[in-house]
ZAPA-697396 format. One record per residue (C-alpha): x, y negated, z; residue number from 0. Coordinates in Angstrom, 3 decimals. Layout:
<pts>
+----------+----------+----------+------+
!        X !        Y !        Z ! resi !
+----------+----------+----------+------+
!        X !        Y !        Z !  NUM !
...
+----------+----------+----------+------+
</pts>
This chain:
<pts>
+----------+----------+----------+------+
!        X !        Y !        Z ! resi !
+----------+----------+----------+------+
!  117.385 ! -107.738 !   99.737 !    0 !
!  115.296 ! -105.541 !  101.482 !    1 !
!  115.672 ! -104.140 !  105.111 !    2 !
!  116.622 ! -100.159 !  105.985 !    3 !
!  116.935 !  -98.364 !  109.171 !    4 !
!  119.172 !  -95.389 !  108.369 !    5 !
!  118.992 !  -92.749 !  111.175 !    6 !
!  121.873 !  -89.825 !  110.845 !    7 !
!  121.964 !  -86.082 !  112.259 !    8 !
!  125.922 !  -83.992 !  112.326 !    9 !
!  126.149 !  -81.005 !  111.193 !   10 !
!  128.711 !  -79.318 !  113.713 !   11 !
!  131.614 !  -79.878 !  110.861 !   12 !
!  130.690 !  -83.607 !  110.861 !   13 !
!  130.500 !  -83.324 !  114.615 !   14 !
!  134.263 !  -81.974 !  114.542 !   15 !
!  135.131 !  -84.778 !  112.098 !   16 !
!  133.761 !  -87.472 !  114.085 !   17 !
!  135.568 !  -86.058 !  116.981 !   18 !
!  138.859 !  -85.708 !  115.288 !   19 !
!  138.956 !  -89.544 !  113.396 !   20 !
!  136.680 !  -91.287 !  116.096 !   21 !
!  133.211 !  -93.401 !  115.771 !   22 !
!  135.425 !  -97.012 !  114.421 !   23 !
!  136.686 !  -94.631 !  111.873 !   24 !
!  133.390 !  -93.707 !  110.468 !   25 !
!  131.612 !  -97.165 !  111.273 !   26 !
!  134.276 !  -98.526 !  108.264 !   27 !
!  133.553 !  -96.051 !  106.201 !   28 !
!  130.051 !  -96.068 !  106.269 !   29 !
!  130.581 ! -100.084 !  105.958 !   30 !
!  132.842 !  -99.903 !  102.546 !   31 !
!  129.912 !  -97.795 !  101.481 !   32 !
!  127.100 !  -99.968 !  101.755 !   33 !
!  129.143 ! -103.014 !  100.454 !   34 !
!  129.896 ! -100.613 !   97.499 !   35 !
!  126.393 ! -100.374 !   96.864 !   36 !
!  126.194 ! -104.472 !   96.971 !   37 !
!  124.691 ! -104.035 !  100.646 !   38 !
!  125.712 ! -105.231 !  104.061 !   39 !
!  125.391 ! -103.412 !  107.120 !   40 !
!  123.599 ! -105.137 !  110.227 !   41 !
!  124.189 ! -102.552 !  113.132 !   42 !
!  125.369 !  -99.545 !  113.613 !   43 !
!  125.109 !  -97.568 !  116.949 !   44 !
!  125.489 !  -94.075 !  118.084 !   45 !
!  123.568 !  -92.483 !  120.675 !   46 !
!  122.126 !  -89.260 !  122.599 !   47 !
!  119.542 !  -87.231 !  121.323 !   48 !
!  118.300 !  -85.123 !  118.392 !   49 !
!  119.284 !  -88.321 !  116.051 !   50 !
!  122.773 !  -89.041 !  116.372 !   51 !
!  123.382 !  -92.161 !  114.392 !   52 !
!  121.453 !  -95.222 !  113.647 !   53 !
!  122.178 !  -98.224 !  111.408 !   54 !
!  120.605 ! -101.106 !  109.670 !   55 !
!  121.177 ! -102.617 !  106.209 !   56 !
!  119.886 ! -105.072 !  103.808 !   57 !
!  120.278 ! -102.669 !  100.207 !   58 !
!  119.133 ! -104.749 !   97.445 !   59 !
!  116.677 ! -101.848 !   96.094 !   60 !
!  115.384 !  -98.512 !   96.882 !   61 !
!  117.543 !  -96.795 !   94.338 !   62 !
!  120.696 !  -98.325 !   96.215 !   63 !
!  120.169 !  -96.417 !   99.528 !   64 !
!  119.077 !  -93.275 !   97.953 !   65 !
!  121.842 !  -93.181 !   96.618 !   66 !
!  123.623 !  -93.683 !  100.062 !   67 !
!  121.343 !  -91.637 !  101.668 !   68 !
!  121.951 !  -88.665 !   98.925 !   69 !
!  125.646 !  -89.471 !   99.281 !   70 !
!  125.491 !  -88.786 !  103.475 !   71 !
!  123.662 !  -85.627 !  102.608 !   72 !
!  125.331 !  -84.632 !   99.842 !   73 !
!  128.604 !  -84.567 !  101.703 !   74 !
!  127.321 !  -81.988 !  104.588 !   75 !
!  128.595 !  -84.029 !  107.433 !   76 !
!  125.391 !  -85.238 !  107.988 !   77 !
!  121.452 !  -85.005 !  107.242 !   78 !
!  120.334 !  -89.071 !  106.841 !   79 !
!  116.499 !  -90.103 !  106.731 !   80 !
!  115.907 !  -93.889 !  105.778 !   81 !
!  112.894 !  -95.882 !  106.961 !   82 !
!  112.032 !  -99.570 !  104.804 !   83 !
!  111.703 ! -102.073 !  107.378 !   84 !
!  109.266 ! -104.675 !  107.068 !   85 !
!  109.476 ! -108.457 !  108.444 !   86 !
!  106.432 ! -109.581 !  110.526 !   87 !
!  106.333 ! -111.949 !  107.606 !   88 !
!  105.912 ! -109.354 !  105.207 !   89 !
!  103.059 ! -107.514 !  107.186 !   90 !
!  101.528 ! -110.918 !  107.312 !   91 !
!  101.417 ! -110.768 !  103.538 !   92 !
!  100.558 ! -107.685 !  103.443 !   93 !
!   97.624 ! -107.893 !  106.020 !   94 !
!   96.086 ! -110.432 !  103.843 !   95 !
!   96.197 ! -108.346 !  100.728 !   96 !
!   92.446 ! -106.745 !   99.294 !   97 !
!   92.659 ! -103.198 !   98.686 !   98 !
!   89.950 ! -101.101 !   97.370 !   99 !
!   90.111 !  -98.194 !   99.622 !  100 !
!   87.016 !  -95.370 !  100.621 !  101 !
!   88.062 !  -93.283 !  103.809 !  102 !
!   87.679 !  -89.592 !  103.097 !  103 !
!   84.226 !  -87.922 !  103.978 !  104 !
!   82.187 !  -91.644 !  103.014 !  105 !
+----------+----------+----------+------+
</pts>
């Protein structure tokens, strides 16, 4: 399964939500939905700032948190960006990987 990092903005109506049913509330929710999906969430933590929300799961493709992702959205409680998180392993891998590549202007 691959690795997301799922970072959440309220709109003030999910604002009012969250402060009517509470953070626990909305950490089980957004739990049942990733395990829905066939995910499992790592962390989930709320904090200040422009980006309200942040949480990590392993999704086992692209099309699976899209769809949560689209979901959040979708709903209007929330805007939701996603970010694929990479292992150092992977970057390893990655790093040792040929590509055929001209920077622009040479």
């Amino acid at each position: 399964m691959a690795k997301y990092l799922i970072q959440a903005s309220y709109t003030q109506a999910g604002l009012q939500g969250l402060v009517r049913d509470g953070g626990s509330k909305r950490r089980s929710v957004v739990e049942r939905m990733i395990e829905a999906l066939g995910g499992r969430m790592e962390s989930f933590y709320y904090a200040f700032g422009k980006t309200d929300l942040y949480f990590v799961a392993d999704m086992p493709d692209n099309a699976d948190v899209a769809a949560l992702s689209l979901a959040i959205t979708a709903a209007g409680g929330a805007t939701a960006h996603v970010t694929v998180l990479l292992t150092p392993e992977e970057l390893d891998a990655a790093a040792k990987k040929t590509v055929a590549y001209t920077a622009p202007g040479q």
